[in-house]
Legacy VTK file of the C-alpha trace (Angstrom):
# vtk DataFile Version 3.0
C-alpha trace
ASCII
DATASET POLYDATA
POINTS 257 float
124.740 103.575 -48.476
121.114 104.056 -50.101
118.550 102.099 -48.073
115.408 101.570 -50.101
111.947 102.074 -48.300
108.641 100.247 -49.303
105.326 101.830 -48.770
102.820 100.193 -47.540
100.934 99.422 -50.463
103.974 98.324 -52.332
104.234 95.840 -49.366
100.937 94.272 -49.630
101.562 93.793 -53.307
104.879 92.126 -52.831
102.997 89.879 -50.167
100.488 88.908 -51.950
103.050 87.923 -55.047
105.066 85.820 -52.418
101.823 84.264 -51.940
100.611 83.849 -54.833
104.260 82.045 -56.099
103.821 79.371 -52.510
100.635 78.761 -53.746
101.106 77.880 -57.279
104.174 76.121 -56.036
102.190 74.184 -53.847
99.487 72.893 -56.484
101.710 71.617 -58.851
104.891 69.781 -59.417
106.875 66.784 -61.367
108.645 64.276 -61.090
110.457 61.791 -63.576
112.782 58.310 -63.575
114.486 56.421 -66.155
114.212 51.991 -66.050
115.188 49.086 -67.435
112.345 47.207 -69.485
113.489 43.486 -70.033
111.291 42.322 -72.894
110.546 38.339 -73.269
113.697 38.031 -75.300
115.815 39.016 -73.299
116.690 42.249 -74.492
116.882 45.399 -72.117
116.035 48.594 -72.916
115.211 52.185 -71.039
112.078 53.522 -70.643
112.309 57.742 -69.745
108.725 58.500 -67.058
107.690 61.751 -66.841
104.437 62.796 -64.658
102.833 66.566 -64.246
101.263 66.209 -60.522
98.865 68.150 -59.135
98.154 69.011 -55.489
97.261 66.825 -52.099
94.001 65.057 -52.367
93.652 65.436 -48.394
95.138 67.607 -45.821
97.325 64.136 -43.982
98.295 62.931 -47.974
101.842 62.039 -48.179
101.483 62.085 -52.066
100.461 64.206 -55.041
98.048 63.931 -56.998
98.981 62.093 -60.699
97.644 64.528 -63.397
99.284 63.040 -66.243
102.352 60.812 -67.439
104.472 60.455 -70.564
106.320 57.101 -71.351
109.263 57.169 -73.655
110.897 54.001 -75.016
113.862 53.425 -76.554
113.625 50.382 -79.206
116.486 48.288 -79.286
118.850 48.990 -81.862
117.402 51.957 -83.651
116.908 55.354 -82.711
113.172 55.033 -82.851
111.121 55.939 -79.857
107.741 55.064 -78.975
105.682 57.656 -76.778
103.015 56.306 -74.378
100.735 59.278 -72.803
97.958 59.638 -70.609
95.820 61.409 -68.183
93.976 60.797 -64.890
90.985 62.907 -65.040
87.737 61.853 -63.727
85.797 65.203 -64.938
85.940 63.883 -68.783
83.887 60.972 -70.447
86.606 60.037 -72.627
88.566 56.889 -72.026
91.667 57.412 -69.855
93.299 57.062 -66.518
95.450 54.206 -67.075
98.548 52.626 -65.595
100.534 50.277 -67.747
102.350 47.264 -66.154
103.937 45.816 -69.301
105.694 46.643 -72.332
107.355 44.000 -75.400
107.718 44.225 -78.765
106.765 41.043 -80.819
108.001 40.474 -84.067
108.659 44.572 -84.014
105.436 45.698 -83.397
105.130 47.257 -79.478
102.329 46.373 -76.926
101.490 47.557 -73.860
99.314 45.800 -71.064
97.428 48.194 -68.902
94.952 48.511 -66.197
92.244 51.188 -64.965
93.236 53.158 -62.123
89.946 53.299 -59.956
86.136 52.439 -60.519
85.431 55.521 -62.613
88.384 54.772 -65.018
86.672 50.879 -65.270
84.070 52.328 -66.615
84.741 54.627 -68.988
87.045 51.790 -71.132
83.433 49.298 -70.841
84.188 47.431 -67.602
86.462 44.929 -69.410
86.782 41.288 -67.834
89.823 40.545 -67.379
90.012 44.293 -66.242
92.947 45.392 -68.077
92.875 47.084 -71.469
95.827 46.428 -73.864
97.746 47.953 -76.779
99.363 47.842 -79.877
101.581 50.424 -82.051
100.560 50.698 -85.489
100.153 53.795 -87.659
101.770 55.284 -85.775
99.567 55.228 -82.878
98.493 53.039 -80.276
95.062 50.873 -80.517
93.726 48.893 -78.501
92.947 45.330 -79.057
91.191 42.269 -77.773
93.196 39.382 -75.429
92.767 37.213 -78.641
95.071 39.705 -80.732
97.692 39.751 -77.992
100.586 37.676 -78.935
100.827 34.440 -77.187
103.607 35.014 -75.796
102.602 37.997 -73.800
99.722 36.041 -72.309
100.490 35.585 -68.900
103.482 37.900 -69.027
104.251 39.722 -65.486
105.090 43.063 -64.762
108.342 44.220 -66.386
107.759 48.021 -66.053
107.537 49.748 -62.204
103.828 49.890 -61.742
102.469 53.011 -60.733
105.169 55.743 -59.169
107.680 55.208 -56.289
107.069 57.287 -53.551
108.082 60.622 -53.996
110.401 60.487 -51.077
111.995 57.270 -52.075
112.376 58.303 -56.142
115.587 56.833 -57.604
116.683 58.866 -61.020
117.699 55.026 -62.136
116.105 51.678 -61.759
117.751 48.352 -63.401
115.671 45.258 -63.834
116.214 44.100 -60.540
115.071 47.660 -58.986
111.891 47.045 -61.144
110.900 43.790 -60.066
112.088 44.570 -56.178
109.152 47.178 -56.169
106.763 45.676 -58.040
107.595 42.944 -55.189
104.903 43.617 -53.238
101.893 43.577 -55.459
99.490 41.118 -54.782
96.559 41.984 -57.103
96.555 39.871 -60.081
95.235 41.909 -62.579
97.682 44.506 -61.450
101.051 42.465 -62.208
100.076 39.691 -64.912
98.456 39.328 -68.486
95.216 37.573 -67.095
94.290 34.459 -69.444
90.313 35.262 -68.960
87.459 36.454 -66.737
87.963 36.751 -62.868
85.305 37.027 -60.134
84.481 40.198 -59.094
86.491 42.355 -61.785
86.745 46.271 -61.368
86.607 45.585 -57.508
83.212 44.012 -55.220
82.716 48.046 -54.930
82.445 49.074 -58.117
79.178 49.636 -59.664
77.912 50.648 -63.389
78.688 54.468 -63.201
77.400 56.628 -65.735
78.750 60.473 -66.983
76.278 62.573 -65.609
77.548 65.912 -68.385
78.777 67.590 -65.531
82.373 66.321 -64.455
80.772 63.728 -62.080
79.322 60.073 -62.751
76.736 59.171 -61.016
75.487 54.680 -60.779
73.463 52.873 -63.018
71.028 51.946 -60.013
70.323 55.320 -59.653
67.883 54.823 -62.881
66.744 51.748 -62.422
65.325 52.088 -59.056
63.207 54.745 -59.760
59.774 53.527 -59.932
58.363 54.754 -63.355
59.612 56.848 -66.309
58.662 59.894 -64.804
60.182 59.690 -61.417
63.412 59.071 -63.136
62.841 62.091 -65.531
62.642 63.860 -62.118
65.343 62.317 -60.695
68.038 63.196 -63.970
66.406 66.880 -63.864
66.523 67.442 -60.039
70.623 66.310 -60.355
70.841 68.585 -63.800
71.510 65.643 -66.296
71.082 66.559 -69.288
68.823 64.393 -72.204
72.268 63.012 -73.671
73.342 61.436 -70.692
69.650 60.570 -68.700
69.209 56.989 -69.275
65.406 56.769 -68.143
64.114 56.453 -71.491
66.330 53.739 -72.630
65.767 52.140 -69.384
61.578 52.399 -69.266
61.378 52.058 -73.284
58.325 49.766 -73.155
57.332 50.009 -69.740
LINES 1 258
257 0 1 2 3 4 5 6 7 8 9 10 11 12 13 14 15 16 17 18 19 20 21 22 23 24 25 26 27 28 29 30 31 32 33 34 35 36 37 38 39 40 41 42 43 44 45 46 47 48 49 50 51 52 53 54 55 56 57 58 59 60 61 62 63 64 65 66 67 68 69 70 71 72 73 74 75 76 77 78 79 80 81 82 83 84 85 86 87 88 89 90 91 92 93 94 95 96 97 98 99 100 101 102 103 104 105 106 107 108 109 110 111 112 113 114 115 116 117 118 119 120 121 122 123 124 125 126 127 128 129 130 131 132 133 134 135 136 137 138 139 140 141 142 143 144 145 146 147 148 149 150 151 152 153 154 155 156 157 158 159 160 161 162 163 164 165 166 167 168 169 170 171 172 173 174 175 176 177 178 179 180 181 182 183 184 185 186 187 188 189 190 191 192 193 194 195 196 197 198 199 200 201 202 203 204 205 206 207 208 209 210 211 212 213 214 215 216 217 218 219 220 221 222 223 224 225 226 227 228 229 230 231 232 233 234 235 236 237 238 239 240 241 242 243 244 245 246 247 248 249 250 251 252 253 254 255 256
């Protein structure tokens, strides 16, 4: 029998690929679910969630972090299907990093309730009061609208989708209604689990400052401007953290001072 003999530099390489594969391994993964959605009417249909996750934000995290997720659902009765997708970066100034909390369809147009997920993501849609940011389908796409435009119906509607992600460790591939609402169960933020009627105290979170995008992947509060004592401190201030002109605010904030 022919044995087969790596040198030594054919063993670091093959190390160093076994390493390579943990640690790619490691950084990224998925993980997906199918529910029921029970709409206002009554009617029940499946939603298919899909979510690319990233790696652990701390050494003692239990979870992964969410780097993006794609809803699919299935309309009632047709074989039309409506795509919800999004992203949770923080290193962009575009709008995103949302979790939705309720789908319907009213008079056959789809909308979707949502809320940001964290202080960063609160700012970037305009720190909305109430703090959720909704949805309809039309052309095609969604776009967002005002409380007003919501049908009434949805106002005040609860939770009907799982909000967030189960655990990974707990992950069912199937949840009915009644799996829905039994882990939505334990929510006890408002804004997180109802179609809010108007303003509440303290929206975003007590924590949660004006934030601004600094051009560099980070944001960076509003205070930081406005306490600087004159125009040219805070010229100092946006060139000593490498803010560029487009995103400085110290002339817009000491116009006329």
């Amino acid at each position: 029998m022919r044995t087969h003999h790596l040198r030594p530099k054919q063993i670091t390489e093959l190390v160093l690929l076994l390493m390579m594969g943990v640690s790619m391994s490691a950084c990224s993964a998925t993980m997906s679910w199918k529910e029921e959605v029970k709409l206002h009417d009554g009617q029940i249909i499946v939603a298919e969630r899909f979510y690319d996750l990233g790696g652990y934000a701390y050494l003692d995290s239990s979870e992964r972090t969410a780097l993006n997720e794609t809803v699919t659902f299935n309309l009632p009765g047709t074989n039309k299907k409506i795509i919800w997708k999004n992203d949770f970066s923080d290193a962009v100034p575009e709008p995103n990093s949302l979790n939705h909390f309720r789908f319907d369809i009213v008079n056959d147009v789809p909308y979707l309730a949502t809320y940001p997920a964290g202080c960063i993501a609160y700012n970037k849609w305009g720190r909305p009061n109430p703090p959720q940011v909704l949805f309809k389908y039309a052309g095609e796409q969604w776009q967002r609208i005002t409380l007003a435009e919501l049908p009434p119906e949805l106002v005040g509607a609860t939770a009907n989708v799982i909000v967030g992600r189960p655990a990974t460790s707990l992950l069912k591939p199937f949840y009915t209604v009644e799996g829905v609402d039994a882990k939505n169960a334990a929510i006890s933020t408002m804004e997180y689990k109802m179609v809010l009627r108007g303003s509440i105290p303290n929206a975003g979170g007590s924590r949660c400052g004006e934030m601004v995008y600094d051009g560099n992947g980070g944001w960076v509060g509003r205070d930081w401007f406005t306490d600087q004592p004159s125009l040219e401190a805070c010229l100092k201030y946006c060139e000593r953290r490498k803010i560029s002109a487009q995103y400085c605010l110290c002339n817009s904030i000491f116009k006329g001072k």
